[in-house]
Every structure is written in structure tokens, then in C-alpha cells.
NUDO-194429 format. One record per residue: x, y, z of N, C-alpha, C, O in turn; residue in one letter. Coordinates in steps of 0.2 Angstrom, whole numbers, padded with zeros to 4 digits, always signed. Layout:
BEGIN
XYZXYZXYZXYZA ...
This chain:
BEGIN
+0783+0308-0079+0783+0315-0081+0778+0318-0076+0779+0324-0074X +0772+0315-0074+0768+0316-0069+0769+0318-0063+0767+0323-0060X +0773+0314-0061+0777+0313-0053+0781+0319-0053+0781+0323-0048X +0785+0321-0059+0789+0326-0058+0787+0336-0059+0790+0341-0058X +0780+0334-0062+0775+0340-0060+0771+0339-0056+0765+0340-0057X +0773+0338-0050+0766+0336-0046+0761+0342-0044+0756+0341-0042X +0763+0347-0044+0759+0353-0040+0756+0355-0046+0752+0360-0045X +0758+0353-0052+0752+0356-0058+0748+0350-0061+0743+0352-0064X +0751+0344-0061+0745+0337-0063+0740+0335-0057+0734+0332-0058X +0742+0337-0052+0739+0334-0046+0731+0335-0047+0730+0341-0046X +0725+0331-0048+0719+0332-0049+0716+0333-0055+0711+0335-0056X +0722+0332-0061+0720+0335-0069+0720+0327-0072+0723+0322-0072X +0715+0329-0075+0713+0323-0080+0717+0323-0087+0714+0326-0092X +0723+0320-0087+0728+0321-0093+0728+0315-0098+0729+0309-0098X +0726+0318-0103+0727+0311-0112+0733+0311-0114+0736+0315-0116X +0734+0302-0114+0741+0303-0119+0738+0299-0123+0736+0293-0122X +0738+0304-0131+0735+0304-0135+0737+0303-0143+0742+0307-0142X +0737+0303-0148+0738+0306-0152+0736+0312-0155+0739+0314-0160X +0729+0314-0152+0725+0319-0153+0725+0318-0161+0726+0324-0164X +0724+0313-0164+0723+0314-0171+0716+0307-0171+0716+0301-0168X +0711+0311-0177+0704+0304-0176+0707+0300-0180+0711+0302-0184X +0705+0294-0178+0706+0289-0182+0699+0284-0183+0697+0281-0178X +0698+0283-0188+0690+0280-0189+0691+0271-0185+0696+0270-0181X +0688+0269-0186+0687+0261-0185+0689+0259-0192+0691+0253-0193X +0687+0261-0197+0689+0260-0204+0697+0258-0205+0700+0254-0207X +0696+0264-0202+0704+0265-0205+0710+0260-0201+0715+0258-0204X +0708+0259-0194+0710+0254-0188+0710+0247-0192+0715+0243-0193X +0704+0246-0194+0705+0239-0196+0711+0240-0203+0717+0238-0202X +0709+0241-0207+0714+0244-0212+0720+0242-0212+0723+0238-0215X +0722+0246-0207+0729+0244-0204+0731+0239-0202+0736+0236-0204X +0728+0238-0197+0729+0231-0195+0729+0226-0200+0734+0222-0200X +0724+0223-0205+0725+0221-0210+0731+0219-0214+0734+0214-0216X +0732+0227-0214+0740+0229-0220+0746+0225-0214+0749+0219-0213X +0746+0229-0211+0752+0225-0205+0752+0217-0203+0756+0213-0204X +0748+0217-0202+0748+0211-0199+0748+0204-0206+0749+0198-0205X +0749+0207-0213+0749+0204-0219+0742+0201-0219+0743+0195-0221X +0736+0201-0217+0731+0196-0216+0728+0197-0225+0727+0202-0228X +0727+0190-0228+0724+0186-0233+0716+0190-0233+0714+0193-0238X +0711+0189-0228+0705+0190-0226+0702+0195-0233+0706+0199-0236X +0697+0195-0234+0693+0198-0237+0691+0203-0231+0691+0200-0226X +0691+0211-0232+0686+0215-0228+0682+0217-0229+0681+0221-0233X +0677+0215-0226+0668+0218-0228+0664+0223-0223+0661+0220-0218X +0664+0231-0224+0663+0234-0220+0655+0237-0222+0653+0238-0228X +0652+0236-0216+0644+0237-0218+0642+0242-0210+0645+0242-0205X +0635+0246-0212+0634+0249-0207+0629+0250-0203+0624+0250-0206X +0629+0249-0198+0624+0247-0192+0619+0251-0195+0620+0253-0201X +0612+0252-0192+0605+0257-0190+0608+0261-0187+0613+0260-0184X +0604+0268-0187+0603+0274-0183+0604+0271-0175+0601+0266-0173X +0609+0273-0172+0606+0273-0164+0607+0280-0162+0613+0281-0162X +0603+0285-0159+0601+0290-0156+0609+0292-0151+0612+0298-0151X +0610+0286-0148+0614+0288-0142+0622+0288-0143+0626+0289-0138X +0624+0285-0150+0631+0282-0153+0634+0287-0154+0632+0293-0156X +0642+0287-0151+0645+0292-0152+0650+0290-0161+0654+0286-0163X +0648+0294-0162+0651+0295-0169+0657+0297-0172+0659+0297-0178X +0660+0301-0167+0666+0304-0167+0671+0304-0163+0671+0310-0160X +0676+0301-0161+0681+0304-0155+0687+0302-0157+0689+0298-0161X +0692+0306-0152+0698+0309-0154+0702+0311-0145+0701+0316-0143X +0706+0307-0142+0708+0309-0139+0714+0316-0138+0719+0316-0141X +0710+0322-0132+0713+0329-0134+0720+0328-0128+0719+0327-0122X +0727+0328-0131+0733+0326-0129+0733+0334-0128+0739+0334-0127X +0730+0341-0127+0733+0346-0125+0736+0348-0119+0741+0351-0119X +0733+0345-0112+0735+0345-0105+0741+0342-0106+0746+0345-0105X +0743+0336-0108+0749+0332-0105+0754+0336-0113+0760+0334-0114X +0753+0340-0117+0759+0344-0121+0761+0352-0113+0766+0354-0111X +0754+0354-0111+0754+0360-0108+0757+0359-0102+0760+0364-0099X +0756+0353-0099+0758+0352-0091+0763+0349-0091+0767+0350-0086X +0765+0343-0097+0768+0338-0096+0775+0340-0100+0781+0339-0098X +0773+0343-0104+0778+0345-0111+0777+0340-0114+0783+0338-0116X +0773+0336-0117+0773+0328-0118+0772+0329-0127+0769+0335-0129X +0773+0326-0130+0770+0326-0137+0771+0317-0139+0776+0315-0137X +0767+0314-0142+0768+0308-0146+0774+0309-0150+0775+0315-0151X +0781+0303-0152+0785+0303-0155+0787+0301-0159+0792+0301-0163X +0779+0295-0160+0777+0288-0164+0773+0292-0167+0769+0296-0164X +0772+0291-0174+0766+0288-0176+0759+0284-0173+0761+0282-0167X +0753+0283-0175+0750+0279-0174+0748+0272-0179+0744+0267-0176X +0751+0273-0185+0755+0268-0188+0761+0262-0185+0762+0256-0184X +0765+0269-0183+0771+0265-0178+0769+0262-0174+0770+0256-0175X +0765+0264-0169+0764+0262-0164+0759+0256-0162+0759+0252-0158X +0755+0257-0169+0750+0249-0170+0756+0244-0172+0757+0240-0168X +0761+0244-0178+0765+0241-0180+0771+0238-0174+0773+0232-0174X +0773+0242-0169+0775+0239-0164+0770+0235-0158+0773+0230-0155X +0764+0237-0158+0761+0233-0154+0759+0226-0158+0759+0221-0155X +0758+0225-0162+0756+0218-0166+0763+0214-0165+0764+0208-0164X +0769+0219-0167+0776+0214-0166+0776+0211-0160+0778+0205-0159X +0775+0216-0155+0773+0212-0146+0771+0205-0147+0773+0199-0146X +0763+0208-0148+0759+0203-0148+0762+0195-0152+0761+0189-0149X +0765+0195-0158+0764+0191-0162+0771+0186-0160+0772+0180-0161X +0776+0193-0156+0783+0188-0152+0780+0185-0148+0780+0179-0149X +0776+0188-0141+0773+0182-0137+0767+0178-0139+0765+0176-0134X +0763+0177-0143+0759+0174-0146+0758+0167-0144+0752+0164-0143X +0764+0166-0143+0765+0158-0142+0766+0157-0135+0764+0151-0133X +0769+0161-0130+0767+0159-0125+0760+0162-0122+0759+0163-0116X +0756+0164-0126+0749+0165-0122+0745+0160-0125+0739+0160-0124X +0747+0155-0130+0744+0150-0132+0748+0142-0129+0745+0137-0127X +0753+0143-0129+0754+0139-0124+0753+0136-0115+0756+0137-0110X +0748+0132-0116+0745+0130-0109+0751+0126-0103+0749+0124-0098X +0757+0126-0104+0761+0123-0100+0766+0130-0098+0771+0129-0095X +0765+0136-0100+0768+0141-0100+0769+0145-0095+0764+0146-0093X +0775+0149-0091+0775+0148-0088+0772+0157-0084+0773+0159-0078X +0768+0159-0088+0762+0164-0089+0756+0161-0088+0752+0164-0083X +0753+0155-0091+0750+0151-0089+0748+0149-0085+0741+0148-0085X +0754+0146-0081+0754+0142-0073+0752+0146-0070+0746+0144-0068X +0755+0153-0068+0753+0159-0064+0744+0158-0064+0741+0156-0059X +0741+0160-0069+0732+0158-0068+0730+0152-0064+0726+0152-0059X +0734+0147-0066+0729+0142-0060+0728+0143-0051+0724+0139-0048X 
């Protein structure tokens, strides 16, 4: 979509984003539920640190404005599609004779 605005992305720092916060709470949360995991969750919280950002939220407005872009997924969705990724090749990033694998030596 970039390539096809070029004279108005060209030097713009654009977010593809959901522009919606989502805690680290809530992250694990999820992942948890999706992924079915058994584990106990134990959430506790650091000390004070002065320079911690506490809040963020990537702003998708440039790539709606420039791009016409908007998310189409959830962020639900789209954790739940990335874990099925992950969990179909699984097995070939654990497998050492693999032919992903090979490629590193």
C-alpha cells in the first residue's frame, strides 16, 4: 500500500497498529486462554522505576490517513492466528535434522 502512495508515505513514519492498549496483563491472559495452557498465573509487581513507560498504544492514524489502512483482525484474532503458526511449525523448529535447521549450520 506504501509503494502505491509513494509521494505521500515517502519519509512518514507509519504504524500498523491496532491503536487500541492492550496491558501485558491482558497479553498473558490471552495467551493462556488460547494456547489452553494448565499453568497457574501469578502476576506481581515490580518497584518504582522513574524511567518506565507505563503506557503504550501504537497510533495507526497515518497508515488510516495515507494508507486507507485499518486493521481487519481483532487482536484477539490475530494472537490466535499467530499461536496456530507457531504451534503447526513447532515441530519443525524443534526438530534438529530439519530442513530449517540445516540452513543454520
Amino acid at each position: 500500500m506504501a509503494a502505491g502512495k509513494e509521494e505521500h508515505a515517502l519519509g512518514q513514519v507509519i504504524n500498523i497498529a491496532s491503536g487500541q492498549e492492550i496491558s501485558i496483563r491482558e497479553l498473558i491472559r490471552t495467551v493462556h486462554k488460547l494456547t489452553k495452557s494448565k499453568s497457574t498465573l501469578r502476576f506481581g509487581a515490580l518497584p518504582y522505576r522513574p524511567t518506565e513507560i507505563w503506557r503504550m498504544c501504537g497510533d495507526n492514524t497515518r497508515a488510516q490517513d495515507i494508507l486507507k489502512w485499518r486493521p481487519l483482525i481483532s487482536f484477539e484474532q490475530g494472537l490466535a492466528k499467530t499461536i496456530e503458526w507457531y504451534q503447526k511449525y513447532l515441530k519443525v523448529y524443534q526438530d534438529k535434522q530439519s530442513q530449517l535447521n540445516l540452513l543454520c549450520d
